[in-house]
N, C-alpha and C positions, 0 to 999 in steps of 0.2 A: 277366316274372313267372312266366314257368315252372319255373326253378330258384333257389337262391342265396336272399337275401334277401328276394327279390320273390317267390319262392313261399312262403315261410314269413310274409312278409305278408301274403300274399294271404289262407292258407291260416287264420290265428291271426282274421282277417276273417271268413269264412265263418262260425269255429267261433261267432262272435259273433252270429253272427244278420243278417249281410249277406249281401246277393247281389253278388257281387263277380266283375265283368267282367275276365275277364284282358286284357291288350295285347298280344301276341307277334309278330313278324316272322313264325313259321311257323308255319302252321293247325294243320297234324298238333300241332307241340309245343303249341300254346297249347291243342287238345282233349286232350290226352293229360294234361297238369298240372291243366285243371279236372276230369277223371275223378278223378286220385289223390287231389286234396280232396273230392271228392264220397263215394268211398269212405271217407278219414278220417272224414268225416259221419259216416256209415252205422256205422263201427264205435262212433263215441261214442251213439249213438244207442240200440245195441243194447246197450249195455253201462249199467247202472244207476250206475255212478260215477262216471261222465262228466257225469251229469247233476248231479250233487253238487258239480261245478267250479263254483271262481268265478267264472269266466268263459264257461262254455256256452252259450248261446242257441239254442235249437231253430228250425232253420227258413230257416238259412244254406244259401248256395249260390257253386257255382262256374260261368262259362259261359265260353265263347271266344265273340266278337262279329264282330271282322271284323280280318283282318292289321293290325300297324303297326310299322313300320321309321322311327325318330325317325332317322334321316339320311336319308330323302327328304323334304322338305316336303309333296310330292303324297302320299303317304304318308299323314301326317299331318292332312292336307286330307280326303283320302278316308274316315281312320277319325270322322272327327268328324263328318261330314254321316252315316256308317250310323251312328253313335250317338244321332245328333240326329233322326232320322227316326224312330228305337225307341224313345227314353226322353226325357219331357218334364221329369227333373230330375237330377243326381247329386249324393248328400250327402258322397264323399270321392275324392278326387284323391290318387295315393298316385306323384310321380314317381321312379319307383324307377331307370329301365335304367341301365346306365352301364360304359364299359368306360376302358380304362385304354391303352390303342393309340391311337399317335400319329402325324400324318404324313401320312396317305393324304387324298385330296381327295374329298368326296361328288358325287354326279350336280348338286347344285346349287350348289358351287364352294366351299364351305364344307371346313374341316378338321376330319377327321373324328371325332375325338375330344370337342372345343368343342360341336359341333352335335348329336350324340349323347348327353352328357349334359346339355344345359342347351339349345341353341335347340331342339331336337327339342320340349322340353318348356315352353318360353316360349309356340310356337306350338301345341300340343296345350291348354295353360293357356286362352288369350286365345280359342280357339275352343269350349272347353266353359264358358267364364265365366257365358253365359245357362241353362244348367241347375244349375250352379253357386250362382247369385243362386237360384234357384228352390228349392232343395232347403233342408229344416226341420232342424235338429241342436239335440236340448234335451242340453243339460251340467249338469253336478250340479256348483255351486257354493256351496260351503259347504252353509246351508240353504234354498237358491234352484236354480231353473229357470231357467239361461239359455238364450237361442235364437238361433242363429246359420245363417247361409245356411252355404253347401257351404265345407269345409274339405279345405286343401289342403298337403301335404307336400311339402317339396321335399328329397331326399337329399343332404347334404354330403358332409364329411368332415373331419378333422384338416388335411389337407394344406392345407387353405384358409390355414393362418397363413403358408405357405411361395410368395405369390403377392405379392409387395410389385413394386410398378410400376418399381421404380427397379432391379429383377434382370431386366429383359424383357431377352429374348436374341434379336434377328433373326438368322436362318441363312440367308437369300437375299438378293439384291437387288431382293426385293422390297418392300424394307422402304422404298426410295428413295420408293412410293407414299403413305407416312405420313411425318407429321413427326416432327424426333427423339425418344428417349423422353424426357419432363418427371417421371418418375417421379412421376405424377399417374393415378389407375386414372379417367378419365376417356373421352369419344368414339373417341378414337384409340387408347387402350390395349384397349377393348374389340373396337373394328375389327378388331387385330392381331391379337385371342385366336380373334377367329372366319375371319379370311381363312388360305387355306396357306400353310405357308413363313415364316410373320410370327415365330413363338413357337416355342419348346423347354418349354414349359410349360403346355399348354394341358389337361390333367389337373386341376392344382389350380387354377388359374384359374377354370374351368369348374364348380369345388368353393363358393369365393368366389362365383361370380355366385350359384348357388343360392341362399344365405345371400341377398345383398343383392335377390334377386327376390321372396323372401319380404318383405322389408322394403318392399320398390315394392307390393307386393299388398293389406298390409295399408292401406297409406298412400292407394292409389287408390280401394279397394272395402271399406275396414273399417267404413267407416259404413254400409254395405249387408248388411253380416251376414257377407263372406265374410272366413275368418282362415284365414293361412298361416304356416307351424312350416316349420323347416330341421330334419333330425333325420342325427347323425352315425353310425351302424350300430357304427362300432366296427374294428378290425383282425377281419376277417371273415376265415375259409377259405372261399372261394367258390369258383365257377367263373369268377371276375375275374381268377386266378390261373393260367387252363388254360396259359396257352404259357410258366410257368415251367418246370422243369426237375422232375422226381420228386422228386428229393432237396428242392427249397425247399419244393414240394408238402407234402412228409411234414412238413418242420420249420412251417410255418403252419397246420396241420392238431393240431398239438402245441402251441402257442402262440397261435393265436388264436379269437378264441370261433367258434361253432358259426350257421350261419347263422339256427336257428331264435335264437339270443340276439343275435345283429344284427339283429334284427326288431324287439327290444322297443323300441326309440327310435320309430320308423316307425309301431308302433301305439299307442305313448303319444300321438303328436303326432297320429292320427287321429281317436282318440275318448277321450283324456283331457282334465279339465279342466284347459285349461294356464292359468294367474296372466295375466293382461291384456298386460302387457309385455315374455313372456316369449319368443323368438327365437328359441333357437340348442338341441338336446337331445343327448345326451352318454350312454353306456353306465357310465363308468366313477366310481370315486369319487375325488375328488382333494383334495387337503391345504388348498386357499384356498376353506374354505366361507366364501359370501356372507349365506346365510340357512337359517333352518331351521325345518321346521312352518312352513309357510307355510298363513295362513289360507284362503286364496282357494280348495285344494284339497285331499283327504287324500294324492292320488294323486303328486305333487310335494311330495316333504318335504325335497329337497335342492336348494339352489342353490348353484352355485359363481361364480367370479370368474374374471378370466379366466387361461386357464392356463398353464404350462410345456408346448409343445408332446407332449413325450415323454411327460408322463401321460394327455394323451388320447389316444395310441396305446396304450399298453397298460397294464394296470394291474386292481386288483381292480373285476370287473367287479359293478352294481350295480341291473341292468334299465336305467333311463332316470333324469338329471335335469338339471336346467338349467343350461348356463355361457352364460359370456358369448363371443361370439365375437372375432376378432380384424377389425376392420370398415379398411375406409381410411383412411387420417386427411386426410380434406378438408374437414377444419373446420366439414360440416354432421353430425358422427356416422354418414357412411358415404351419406346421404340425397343428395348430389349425384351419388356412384358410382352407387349404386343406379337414378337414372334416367337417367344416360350411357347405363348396361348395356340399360335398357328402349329407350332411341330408338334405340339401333343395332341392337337386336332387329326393333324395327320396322320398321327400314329392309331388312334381311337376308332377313326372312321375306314381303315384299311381294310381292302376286304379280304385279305390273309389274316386279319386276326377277328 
């Protein structure tokens, strides 16, 4: 969250009137990024037309807490007991990190890409869930006050439609340790996304589980107040991009939105009132509207259906609104996938193995 999406998150958080903990692998950058939002503050603060925004809230803040690197688990471990020893609640979970490098193996035998964007953040989830349940969020639904425990983001992407079980590519013989693929995104399909060696896909895979963890979340703990949103940022020019080449540099910098406008899916699904059933959030506008004016919210006036990959990569961009995602087809509506993904998480991130 220091740069990229996750700081313009972070930072659009703050301007709202939260106190929002950055996560950062390096102290120096994670205090240097909550200074540059502090300062943002300070200038809306001093300046009278800031206040005039419709979205400024006086009283937000930025802090660094304690390092966290989502490919160690001990990592992950260690930042949740200093958080949990400081604060007895948190009202938004925003898992943002994610990088796009594939290949390399983590200290805890995981591939590092897989564990990076999605177990890093299964396990950071399932250990802040008790401040989580704790924490108050009232939403302006229609002409009602709803209240709900701690709400939680999980970062997609487009790429998620491009992970179908039945394209799994093994590159070692490693693969001799799993059974063959049944082009089912089941136990062993997820096994393979998180062991090394197993996958040439483990990017959008990793994109997919997000989506379907949100759906295990809701389904576990929704009756408890806590709701979780997948939000897809958008063809971002970020620094997800750094070991491209200058020249593609320049042409995505020219082509794709601006990372404070890959923000807006991430803080819609924070503290917007999202429609009850609604899942998967999308930047872009796309030609199969599903619904419109939707009552449940003013905030959500678009829904789509689900899409032609290509348009949710690029396309007139629109802030945020809802489609539908492209889920597994294991004939429970993705709900069988979804807790394959959870019990080999469980098993991955156990600290007996």
């Amino acid at each position: 969250s220091n740069t990229g999406v996750g700081f313009e998150t972070a930072s659009g958080l703050a301007e709202r009137g939260y106190h929002v903990i950055l996560a950062c692998r390096s102290r120096d950058k994670g205090e240097a990024a909550a200074g540059r939002i502090n300062s943002r503050l300070e200038s809306f603060t001093d300046d009278d037309a800031h206040h005039a925004s419709q979205h400024f809230v006086p009283g937000g803040k930025a802090s660094f807490l304690h390092p966290l690197n989502l490919a160690s688990l001990p990592s992950v471990r260690s930042f949740c007991k200093v958080f949990s020893t400081k604060y007895n609640s948190l009202n938004l979970l925003v898992n943002n990190a994610g990088i796009n490098s594939q290949g390399d193996v983590t200290e805890d035998g995981l591939e590092i890409c897989f564990q990076s964007n999605f177990v890093g953040h299964f396990l950071l989830t399932k250990l802040l869930l008790d401040p989580l349940l704790r924490a108050k969020n009232k939403y302006q639904t229609g002409s009602n006050n709803e209240l709900e425990s701690g709400r939680i983001v999980n970062l997609s992407s487009v790429t998620h439609h491009f992970a179908p079980a039945n394209e799994r590519t093994f590159s070692t013989d490693l693969s001799k340790k799993l059974p063959l693929n049944n082009g089912i995104h089941d136990q062993h399909f997820w096994l393979g996304s998180a062991l090394p060696g197993l996958s040439s896909g483990t990017y959008r895979e990793s994109k997919l589980a997000s989506i379907l963890f949100s759906m295990e979340l809701n389904k576990r703990y929704g009756d408890r107040g806590i709701r979780s949103i997948a939000a897809n940022p958008g063809s971002v020019s970020s620094d997800i991009w750094r070991n491209e080449s200058a020249f593609m540099r320049k042409v995505y910098k020219m082509v794709y939105l601006t990372p404070k406008q890959g923000s807006s899916t991430s803080l819609a699904g924070a503290i917007g009132s999202i429609p009850k059933d609604a899942l998967y959030l999308q930047p872009y506008w796309q030609p199969n509207l599903k619904r419109q004016e939707l009552q449940e919210s003013q905030s959500f006036c678009q829904w789509y259906g689900l899409p032609f990959p290509m348009t949710e990569m690029l396309g007139p961009y629109v802030g945020h609104a809802i489609i539908e995602p492209r889920l597994p087809s294991d004939g429970c509506g993705g709900y069988k996938s979804s807790e394959d993904l959870w019990n080999v998480c469980e098993q991955i991130t156990s600290p007996e193995n």
